[in-house]
N, CA and C atoms of all chains as a GROMACS GRO file, in nm:
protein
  591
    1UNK      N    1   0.084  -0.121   0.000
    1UNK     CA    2   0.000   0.000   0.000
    1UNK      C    3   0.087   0.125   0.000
    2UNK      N    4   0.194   0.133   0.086
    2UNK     CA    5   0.256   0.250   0.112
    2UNK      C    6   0.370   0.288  -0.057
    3UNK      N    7   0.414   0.149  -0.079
    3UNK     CA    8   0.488   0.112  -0.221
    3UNK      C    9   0.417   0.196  -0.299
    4UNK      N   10   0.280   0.156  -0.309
    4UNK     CA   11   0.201   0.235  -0.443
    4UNK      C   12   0.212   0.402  -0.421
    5UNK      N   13   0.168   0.362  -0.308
    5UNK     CA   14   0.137   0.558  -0.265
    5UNK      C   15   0.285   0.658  -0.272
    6UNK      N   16   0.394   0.556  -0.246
    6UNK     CA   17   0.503   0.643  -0.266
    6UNK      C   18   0.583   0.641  -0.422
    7UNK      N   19   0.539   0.530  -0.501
    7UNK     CA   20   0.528   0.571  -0.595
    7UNK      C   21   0.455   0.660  -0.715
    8UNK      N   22   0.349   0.672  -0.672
    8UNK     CA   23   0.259   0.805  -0.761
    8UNK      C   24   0.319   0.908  -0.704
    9UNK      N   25   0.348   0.979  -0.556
    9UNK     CA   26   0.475   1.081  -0.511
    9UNK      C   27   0.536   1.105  -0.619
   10UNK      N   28   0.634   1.023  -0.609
   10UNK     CA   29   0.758   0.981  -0.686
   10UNK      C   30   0.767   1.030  -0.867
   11UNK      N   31   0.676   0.974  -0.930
   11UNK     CA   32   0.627   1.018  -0.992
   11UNK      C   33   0.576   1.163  -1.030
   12UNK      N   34   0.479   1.202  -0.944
   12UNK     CA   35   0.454   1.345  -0.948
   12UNK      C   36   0.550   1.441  -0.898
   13UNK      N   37   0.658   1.395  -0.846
   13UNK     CA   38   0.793   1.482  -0.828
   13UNK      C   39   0.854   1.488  -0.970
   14UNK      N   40   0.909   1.381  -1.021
   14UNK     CA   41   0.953   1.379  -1.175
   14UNK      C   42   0.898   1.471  -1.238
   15UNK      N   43   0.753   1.476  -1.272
   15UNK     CA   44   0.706   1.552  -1.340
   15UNK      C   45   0.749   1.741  -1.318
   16UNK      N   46   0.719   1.758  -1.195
   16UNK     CA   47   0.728   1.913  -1.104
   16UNK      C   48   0.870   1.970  -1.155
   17UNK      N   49   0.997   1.820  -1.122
   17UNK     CA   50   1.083   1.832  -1.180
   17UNK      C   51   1.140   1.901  -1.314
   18UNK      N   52   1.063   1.813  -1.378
   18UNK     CA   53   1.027   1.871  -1.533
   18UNK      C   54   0.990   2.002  -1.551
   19UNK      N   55   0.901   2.062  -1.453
   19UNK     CA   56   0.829   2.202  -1.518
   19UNK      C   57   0.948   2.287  -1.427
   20UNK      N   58   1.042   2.225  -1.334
   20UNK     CA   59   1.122   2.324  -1.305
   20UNK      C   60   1.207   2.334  -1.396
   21UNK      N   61   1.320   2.253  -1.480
   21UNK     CA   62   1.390   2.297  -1.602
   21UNK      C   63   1.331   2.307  -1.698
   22UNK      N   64   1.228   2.306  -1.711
   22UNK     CA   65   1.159   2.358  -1.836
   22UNK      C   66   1.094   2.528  -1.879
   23UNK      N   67   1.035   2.537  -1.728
   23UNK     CA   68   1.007   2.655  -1.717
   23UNK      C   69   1.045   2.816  -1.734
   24UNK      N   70   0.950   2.868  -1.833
   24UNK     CA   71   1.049   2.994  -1.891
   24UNK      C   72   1.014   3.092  -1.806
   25UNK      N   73   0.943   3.144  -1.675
   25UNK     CA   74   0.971   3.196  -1.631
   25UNK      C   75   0.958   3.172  -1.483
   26UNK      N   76   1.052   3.237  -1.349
   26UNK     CA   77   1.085   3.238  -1.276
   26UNK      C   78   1.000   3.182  -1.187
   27UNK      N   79   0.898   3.252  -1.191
   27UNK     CA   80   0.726   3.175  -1.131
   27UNK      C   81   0.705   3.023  -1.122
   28UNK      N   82   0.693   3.008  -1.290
   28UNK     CA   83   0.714   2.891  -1.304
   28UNK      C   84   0.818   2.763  -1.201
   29UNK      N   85   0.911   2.829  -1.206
   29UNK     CA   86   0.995   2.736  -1.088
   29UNK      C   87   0.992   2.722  -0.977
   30UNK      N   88   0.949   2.861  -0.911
   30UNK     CA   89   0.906   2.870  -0.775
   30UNK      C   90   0.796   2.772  -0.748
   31UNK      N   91   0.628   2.811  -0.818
   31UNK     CA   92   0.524   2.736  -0.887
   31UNK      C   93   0.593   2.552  -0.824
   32UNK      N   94   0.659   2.554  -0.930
   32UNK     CA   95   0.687   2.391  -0.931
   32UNK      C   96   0.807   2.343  -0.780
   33UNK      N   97   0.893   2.416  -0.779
   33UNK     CA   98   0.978   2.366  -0.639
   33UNK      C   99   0.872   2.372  -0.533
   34UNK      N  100   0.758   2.446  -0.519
   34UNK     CA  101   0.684   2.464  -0.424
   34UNK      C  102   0.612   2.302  -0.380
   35UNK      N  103   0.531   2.261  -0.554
   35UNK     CA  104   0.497   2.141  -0.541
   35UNK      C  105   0.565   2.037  -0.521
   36UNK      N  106   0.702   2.047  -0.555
   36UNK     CA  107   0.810   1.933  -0.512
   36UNK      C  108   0.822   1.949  -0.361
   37UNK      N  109   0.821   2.056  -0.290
   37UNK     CA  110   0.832   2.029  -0.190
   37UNK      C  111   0.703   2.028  -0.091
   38UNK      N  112   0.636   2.071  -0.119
   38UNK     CA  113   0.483   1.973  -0.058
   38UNK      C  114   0.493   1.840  -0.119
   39UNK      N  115   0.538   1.762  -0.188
   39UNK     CA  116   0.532   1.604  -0.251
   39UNK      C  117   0.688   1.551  -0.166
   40UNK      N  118   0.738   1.637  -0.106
   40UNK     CA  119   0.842   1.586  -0.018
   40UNK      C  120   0.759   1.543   0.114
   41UNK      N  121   0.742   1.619   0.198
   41UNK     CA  122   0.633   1.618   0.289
   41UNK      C  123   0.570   1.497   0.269
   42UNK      N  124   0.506   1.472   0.163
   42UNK     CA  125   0.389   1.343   0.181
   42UNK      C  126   0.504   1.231   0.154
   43UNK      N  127   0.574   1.262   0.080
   43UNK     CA  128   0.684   1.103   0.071
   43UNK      C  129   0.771   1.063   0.233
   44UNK      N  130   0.816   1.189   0.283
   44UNK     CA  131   0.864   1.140   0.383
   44UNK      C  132   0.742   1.078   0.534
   45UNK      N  133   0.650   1.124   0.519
   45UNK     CA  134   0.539   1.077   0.570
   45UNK      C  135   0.523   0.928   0.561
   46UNK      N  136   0.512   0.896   0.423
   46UNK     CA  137   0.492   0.751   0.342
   46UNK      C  138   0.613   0.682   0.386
   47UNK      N  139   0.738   0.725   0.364
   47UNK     CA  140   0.853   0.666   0.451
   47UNK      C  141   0.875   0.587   0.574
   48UNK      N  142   0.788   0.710   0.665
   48UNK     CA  143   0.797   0.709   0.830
   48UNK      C  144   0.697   0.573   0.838
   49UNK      N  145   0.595   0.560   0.766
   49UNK     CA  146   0.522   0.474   0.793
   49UNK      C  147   0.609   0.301   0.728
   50UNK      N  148   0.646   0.337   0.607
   50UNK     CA  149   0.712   0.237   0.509
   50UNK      C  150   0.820   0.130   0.627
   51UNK      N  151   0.847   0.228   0.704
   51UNK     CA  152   0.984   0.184   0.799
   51UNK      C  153   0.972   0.165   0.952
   52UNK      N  154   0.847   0.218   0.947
   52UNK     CA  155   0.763   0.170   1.071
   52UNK      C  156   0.834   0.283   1.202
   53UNK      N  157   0.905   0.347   1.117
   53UNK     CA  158   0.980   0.470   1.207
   53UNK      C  159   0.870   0.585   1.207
   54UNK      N  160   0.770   0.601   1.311
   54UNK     CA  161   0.728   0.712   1.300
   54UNK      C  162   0.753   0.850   1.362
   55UNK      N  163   0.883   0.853   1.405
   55UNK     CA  164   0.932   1.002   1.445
   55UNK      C  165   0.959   1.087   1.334
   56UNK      N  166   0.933   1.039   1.208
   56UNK     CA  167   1.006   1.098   1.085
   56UNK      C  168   0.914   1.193   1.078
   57UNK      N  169   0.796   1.192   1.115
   57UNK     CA  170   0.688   1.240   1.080
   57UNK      C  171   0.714   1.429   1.144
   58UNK      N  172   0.797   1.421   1.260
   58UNK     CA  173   0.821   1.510   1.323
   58UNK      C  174   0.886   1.638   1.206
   59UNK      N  175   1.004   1.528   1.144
   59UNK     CA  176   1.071   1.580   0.996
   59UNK      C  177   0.955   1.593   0.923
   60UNK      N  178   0.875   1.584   0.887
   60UNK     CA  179   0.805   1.574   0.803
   60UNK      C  180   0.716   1.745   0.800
   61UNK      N  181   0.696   1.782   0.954
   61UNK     CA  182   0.602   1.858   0.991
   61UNK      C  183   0.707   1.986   0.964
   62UNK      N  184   0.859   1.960   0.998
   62UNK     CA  185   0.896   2.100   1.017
   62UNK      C  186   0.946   2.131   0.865
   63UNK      N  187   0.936   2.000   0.747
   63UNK     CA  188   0.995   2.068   0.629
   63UNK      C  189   0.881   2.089   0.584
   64UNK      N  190   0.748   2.090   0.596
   64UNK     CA  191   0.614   2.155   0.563
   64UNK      C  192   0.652   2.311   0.676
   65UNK      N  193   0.718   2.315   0.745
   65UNK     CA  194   0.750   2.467   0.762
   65UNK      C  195   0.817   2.559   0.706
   66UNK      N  196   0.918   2.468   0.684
   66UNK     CA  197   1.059   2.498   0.615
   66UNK      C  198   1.027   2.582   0.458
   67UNK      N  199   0.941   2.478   0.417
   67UNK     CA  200   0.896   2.477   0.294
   67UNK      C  201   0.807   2.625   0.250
   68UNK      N  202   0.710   2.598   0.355
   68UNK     CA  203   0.636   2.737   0.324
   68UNK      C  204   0.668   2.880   0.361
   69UNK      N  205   0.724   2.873   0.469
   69UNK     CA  206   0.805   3.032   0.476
   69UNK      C  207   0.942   3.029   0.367
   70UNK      N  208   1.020   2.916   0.311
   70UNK     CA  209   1.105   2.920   0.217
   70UNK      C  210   1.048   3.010   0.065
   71UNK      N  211   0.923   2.970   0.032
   71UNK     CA  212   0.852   3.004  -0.087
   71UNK      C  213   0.802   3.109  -0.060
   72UNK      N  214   0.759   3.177   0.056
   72UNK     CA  215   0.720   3.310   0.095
   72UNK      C  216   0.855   3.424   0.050
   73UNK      N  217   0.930   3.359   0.140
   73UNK     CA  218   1.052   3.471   0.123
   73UNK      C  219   1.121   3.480  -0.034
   74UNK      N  220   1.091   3.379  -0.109
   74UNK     CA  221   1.173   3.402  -0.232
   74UNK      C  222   1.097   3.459  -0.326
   75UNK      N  223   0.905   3.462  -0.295
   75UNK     CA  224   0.852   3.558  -0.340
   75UNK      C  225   0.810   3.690  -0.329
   76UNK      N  226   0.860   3.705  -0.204
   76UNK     CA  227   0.902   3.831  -0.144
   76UNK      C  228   0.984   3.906  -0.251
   77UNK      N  229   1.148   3.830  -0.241
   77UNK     CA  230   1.241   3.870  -0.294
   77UNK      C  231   1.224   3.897  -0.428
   78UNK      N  232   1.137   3.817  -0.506
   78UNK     CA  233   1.108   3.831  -0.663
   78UNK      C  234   1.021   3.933  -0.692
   79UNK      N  235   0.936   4.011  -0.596
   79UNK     CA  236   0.861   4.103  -0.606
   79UNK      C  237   0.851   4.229  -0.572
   80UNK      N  238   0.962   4.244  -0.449
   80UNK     CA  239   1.021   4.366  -0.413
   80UNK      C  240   1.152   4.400  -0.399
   81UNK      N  241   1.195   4.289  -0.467
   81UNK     CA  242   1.394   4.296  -0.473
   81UNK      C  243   1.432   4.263  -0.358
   82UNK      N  244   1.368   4.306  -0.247
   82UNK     CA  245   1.491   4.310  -0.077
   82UNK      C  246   1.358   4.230  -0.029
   83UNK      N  247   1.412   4.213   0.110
   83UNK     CA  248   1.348   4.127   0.209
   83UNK      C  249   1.296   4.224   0.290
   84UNK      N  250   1.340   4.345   0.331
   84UNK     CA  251   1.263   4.460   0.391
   84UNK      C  252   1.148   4.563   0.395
   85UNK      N  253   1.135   4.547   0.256
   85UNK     CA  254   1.019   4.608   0.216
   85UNK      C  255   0.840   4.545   0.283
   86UNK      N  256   0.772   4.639   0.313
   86UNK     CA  257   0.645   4.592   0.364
   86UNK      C  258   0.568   4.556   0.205
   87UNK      N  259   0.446   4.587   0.208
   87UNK     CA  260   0.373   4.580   0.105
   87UNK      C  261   0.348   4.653   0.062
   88UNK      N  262   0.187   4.683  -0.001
   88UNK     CA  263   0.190   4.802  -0.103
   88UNK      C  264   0.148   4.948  -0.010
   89UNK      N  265   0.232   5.049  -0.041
   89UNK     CA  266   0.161   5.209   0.042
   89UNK      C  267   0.269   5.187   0.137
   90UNK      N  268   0.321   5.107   0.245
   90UNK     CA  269   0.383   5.102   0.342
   90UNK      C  270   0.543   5.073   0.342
   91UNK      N  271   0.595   5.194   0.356
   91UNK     CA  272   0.765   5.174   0.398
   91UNK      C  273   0.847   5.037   0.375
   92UNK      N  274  -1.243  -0.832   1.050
   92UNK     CA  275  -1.289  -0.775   0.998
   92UNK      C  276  -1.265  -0.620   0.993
   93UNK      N  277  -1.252  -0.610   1.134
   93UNK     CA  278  -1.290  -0.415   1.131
   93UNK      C  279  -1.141  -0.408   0.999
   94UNK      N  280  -1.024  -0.478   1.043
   94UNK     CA  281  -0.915  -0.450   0.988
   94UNK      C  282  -0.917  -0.407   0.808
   95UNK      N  283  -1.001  -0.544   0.801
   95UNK     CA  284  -1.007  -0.536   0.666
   95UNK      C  285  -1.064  -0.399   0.593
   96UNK      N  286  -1.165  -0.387   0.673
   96UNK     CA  287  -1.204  -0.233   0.577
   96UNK      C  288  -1.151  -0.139   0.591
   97UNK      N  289  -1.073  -0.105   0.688
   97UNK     CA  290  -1.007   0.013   0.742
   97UNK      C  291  -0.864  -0.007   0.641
   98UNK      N  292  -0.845  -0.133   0.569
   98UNK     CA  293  -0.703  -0.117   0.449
   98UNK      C  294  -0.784  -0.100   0.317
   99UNK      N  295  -0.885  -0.132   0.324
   99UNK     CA  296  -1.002  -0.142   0.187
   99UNK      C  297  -0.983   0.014   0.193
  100UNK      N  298  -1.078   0.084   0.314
  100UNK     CA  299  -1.064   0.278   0.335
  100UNK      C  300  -0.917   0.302   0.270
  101UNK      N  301  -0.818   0.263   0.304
  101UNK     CA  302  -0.682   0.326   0.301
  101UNK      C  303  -0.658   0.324   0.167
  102UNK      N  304  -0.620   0.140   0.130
  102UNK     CA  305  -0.630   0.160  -0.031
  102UNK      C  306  -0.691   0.262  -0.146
  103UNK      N  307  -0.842   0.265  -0.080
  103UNK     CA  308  -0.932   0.418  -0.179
  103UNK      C  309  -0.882   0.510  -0.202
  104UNK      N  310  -0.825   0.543  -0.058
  104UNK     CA  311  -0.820   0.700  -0.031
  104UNK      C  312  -0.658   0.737  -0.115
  105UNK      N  313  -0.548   0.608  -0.080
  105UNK     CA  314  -0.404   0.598  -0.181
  105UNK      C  315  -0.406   0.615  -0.317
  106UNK      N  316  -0.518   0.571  -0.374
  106UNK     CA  317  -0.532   0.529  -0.487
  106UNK      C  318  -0.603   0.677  -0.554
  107UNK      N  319  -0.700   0.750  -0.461
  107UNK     CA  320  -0.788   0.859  -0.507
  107UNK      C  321  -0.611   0.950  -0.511
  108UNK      N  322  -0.536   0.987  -0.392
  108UNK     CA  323  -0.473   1.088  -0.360
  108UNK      C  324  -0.328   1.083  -0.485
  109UNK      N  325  -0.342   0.934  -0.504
  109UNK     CA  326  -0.223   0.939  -0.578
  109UNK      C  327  -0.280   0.963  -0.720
  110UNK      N  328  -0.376   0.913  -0.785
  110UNK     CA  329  -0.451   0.970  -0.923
  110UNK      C  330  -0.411   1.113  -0.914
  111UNK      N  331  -0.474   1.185  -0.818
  111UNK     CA  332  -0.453   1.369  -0.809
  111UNK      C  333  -0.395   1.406  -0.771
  112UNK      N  334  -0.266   1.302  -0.736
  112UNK     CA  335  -0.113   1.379  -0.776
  112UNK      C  336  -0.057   1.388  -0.884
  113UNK      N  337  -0.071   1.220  -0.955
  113UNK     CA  338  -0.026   1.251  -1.079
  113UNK      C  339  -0.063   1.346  -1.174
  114UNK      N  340  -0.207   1.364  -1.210
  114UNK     CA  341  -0.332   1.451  -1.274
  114UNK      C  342  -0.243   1.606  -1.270
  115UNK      N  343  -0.256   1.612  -1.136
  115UNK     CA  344  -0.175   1.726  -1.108
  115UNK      C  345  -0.019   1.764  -1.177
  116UNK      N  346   0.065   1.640  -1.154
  116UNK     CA  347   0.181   1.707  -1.252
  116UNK      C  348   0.183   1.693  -1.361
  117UNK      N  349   0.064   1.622  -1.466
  117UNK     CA  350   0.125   1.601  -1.571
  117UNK      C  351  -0.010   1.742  -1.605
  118UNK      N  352  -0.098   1.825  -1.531
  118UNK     CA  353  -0.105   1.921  -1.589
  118UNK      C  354   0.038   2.045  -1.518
  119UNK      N  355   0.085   2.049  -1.463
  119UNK     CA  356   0.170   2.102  -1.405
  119UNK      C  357   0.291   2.102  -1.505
  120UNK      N  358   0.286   1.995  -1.598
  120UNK     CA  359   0.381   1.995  -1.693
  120UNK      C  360   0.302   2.072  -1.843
  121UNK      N  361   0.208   1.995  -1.870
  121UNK     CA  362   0.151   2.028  -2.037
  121UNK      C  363   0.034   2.175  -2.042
  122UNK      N  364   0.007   2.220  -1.920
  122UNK     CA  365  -0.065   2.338  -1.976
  122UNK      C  366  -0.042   2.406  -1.994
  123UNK      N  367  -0.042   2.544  -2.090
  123UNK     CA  368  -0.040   2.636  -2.177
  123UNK      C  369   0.031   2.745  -2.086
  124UNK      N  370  -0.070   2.828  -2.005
  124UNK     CA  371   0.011   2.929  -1.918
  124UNK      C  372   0.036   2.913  -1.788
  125UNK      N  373   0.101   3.020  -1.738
  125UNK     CA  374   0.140   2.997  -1.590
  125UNK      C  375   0.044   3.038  -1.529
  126UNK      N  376  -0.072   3.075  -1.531
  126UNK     CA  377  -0.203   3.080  -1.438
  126UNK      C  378  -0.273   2.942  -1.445
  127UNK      N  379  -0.279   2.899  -1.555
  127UNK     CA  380  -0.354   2.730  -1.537
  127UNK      C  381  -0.269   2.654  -1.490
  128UNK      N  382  -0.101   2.675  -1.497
  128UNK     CA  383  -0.027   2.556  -1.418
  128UNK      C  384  -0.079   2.622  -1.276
  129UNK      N  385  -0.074   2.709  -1.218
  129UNK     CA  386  -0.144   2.768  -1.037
  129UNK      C  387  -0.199   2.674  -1.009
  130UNK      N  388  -0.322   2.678  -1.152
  130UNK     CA  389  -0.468   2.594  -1.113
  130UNK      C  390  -0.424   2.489  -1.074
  131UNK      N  391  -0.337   2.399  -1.188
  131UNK     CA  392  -0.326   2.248  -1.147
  131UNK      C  393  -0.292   2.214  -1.044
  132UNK      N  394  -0.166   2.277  -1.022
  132UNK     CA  395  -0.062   2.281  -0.906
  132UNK      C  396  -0.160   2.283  -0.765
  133UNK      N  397  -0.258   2.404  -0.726
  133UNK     CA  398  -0.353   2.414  -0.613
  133UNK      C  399  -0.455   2.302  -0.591
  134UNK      N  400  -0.527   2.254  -0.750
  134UNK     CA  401  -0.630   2.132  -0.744
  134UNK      C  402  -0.520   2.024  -0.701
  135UNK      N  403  -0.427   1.995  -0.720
  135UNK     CA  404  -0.345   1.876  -0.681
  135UNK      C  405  -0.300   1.887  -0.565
  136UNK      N  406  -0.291   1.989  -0.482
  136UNK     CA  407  -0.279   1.968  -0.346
  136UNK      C  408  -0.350   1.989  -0.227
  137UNK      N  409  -0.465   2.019  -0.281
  137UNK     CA  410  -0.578   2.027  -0.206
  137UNK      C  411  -0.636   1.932  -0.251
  138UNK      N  412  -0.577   1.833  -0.320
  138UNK     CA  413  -0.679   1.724  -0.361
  138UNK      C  414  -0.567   1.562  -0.331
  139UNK      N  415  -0.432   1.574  -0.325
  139UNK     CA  416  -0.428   1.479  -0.314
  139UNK      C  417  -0.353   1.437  -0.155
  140UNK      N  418  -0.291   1.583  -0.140
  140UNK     CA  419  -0.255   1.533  -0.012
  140UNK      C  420  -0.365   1.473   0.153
  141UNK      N  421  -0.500   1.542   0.165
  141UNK     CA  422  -0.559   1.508   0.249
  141UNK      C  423  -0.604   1.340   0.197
  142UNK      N  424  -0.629   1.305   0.132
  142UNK     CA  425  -0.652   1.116   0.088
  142UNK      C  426  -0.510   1.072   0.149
  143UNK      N  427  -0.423   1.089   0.126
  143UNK     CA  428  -0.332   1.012   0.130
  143UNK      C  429  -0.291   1.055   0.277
  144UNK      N  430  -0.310   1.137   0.376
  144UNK     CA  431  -0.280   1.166   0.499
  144UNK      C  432  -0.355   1.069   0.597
  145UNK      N  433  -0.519   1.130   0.544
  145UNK     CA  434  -0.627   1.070   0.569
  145UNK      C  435  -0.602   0.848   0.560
  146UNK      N  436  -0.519   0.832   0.480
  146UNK     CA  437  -0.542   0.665   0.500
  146UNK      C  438  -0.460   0.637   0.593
  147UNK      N  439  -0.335   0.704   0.589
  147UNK     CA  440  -0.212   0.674   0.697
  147UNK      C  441  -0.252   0.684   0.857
  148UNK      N  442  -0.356   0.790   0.830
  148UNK     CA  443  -0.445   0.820   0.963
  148UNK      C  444  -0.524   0.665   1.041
  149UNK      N  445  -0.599   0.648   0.920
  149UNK     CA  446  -0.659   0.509   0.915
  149UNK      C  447  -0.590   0.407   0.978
  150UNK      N  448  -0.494   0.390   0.945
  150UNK     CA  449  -0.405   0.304   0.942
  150UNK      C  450  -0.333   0.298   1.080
  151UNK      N  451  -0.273   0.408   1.148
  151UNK     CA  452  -0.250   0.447   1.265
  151UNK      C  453  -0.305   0.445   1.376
  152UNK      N  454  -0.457   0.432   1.382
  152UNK     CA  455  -0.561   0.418   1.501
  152UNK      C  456  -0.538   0.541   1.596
  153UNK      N  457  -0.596   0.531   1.704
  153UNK     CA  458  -0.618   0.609   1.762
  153UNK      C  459  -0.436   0.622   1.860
  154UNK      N  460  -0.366   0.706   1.804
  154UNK     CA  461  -0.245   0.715   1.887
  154UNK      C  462  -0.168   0.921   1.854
  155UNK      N  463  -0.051   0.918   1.908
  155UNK     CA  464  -0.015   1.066   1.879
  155UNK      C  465   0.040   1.096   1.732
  156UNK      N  466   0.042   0.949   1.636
  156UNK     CA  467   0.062   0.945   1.529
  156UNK      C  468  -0.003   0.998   1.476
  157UNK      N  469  -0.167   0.990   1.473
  157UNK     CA  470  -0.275   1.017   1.426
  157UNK      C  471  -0.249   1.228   1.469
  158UNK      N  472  -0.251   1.232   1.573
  158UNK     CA  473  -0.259   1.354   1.549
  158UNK      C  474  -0.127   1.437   1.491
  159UNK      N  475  -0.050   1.354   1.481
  159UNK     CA  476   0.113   1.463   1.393
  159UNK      C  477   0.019   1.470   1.262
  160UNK      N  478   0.026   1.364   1.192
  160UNK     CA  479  -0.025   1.348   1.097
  160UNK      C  480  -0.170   1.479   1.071
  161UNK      N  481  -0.221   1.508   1.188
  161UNK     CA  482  -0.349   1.551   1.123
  161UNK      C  483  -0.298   1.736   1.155
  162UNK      N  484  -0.173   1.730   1.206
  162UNK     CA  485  -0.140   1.818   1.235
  162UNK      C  486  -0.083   1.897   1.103
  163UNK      N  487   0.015   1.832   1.039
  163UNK     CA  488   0.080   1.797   0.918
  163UNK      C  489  -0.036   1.859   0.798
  164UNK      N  490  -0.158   1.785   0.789
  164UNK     CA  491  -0.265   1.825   0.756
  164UNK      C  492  -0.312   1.916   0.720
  165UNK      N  493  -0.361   1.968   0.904
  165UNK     CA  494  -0.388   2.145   0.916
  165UNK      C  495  -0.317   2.234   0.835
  166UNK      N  496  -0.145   2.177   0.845
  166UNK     CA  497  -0.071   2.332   0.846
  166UNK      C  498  -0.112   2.317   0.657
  167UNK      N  499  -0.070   2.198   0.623
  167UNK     CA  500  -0.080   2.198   0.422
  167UNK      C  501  -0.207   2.225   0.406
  168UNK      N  502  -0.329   2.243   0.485
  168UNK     CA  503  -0.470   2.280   0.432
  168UNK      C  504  -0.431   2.414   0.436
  169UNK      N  505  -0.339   2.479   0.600
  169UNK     CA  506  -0.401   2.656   0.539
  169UNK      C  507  -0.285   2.712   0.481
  170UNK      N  508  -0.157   2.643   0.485
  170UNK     CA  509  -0.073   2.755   0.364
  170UNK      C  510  -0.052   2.720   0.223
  171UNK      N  511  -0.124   2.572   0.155
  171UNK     CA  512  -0.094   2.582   0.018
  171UNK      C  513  -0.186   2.716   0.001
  172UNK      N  514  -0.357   2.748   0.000
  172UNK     CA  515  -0.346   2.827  -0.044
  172UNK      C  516  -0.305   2.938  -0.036
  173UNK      N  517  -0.244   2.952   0.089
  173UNK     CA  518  -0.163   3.118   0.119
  173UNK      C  519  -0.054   3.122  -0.024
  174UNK      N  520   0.033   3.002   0.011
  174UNK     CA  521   0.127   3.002  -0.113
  174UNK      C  522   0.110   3.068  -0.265
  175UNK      N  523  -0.047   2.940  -0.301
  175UNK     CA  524  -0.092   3.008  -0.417
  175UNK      C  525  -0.134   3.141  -0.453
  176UNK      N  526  -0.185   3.189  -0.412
  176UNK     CA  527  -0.227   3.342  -0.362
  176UNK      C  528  -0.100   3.413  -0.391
  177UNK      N  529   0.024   3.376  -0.310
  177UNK     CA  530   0.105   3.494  -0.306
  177UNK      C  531   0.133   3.449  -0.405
  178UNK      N  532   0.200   3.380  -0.498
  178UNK     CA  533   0.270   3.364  -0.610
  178UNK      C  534   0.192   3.421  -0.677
  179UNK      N  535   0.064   3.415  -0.755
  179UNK     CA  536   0.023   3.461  -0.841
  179UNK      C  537  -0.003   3.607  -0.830
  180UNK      N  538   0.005   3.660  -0.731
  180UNK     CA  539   0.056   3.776  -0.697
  180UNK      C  540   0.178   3.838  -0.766
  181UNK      N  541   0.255   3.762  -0.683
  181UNK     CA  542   0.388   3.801  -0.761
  181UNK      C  543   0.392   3.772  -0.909
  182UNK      N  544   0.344   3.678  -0.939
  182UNK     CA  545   0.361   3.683  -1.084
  182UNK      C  546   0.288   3.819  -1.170
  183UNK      N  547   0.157   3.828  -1.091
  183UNK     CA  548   0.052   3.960  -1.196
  183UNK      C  549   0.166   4.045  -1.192
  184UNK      N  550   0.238   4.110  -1.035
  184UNK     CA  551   0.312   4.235  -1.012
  184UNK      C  552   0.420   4.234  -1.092
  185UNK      N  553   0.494   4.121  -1.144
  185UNK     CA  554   0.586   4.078  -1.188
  185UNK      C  555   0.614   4.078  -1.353
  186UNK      N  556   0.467   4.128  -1.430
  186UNK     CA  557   0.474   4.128  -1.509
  186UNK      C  558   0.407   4.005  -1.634
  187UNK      N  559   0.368   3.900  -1.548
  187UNK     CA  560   0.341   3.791  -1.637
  187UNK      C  561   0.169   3.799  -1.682
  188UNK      N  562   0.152   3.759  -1.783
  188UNK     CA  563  -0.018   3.842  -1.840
  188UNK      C  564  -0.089   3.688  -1.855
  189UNK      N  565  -0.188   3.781  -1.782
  189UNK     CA  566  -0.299   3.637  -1.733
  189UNK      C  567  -0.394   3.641  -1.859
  190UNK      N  568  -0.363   3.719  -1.987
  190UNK     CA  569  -0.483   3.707  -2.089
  190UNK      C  570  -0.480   3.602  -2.189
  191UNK      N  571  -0.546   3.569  -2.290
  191UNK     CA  572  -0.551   3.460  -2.336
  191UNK      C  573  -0.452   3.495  -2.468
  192UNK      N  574  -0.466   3.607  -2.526
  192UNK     CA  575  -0.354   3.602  -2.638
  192UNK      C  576  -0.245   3.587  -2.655
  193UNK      N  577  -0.161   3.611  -2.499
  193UNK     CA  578  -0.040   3.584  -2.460
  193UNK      C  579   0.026   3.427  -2.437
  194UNK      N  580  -0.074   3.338  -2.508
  194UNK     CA  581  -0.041   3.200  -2.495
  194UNK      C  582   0.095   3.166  -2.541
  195UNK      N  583   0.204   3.110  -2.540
  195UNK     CA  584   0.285   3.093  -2.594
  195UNK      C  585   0.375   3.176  -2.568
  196UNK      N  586   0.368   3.284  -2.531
  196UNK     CA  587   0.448   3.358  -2.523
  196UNK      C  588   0.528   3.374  -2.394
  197UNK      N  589   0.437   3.316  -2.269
  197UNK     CA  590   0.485   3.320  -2.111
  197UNK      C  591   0.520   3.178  -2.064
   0.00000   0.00000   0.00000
């Protein structure tokens, strides 16, 4: 069960893969590393269980953190150049 | 018995989550612009990760597994779409054109 499930993952990483060197613009890669790394998350999940190790899961929770303030800040950076800037109207 | 259906549940839910992962990248790969890859990209993770959390859940019974896991859950229910949101953000601000004539071109 876990075999199958971590292979369609697996799979749908390849693909994400794909639209990251493929992709003509910057979005696009962000876009796709984003989904590679939410499809990390569920594989290492599938792992923890695969191996009957379930502390992985702990890993699992903080690179679903990792992950989403990672993609925040680099669209930060792609949209206002610096990391300091507030949003729109504000300093 | 109970066992059996509760891997019958799991199997479904593997089988639903992993379809709408794949679904998901191979539109994530072949559609046209970067606003319909968003789309795919958001329908595929709001669609395949809770099945496939959801069986492992199953599978786990009632222990603190069950709740990492549903924890895990929570956080990918409320920031994929924060994620999506901001990117396509950044992309409108960024210059990339959400209209239809611009096919091919972005």
């Amino acid at each position: 069960m876990y075999t199958a499930a971590g292979l369609a993952i697996l799979i749908t990483m390849v693909l994400a893969i794909t639209r990251t060197l493929l992709g003509p613009t910057v979005y696009d890669r962000i876009l796709a590393v984003n989904m590679f790394g939410t499809k990390t998350v569920l594989i290492i999940a599938v792992i923890a269980f695969m191996s009957g190790r379930t502390d992985l899961l702990d890993i699992a929770l903080a690179y679903a953190l990792i992950n989403f303030i990672g993609i925040v800040a680099v669209l930060k950076f792609f949209e206002y150049g610096e990391f300091s800037r507030g949003g729109r109207g504000r300093p | 018995m109970m066992e059996s259906v509760l891997d019958l549940l799991s199997w479904a839910l593997i089988v639903i989550g992993g379809a709408f992962g794949i679904i998901g990248g191979v539109g994530i790969v072949r559609l046209p612009t970067f606003f319909t890859r968003i789309h795919a990209a958001g329908m595929a993770e709001t669609m395949c990760v809770p099945p496939i959390l959801l069986a492992m859940m199953l599978q786990s019974g009632w222990s603190l597994v069950t709740f990492k896991l549903a924890v895990i859950l929570g956080f990918l229910f409320l920031t994929s779409p924060a994620a999506s949101h901001a990117l396509a953000k950044a992309a409108l601000h960024g210059g990339v054109s959400p209209h239809d004539e611009d096919i091919g071109r972005s």
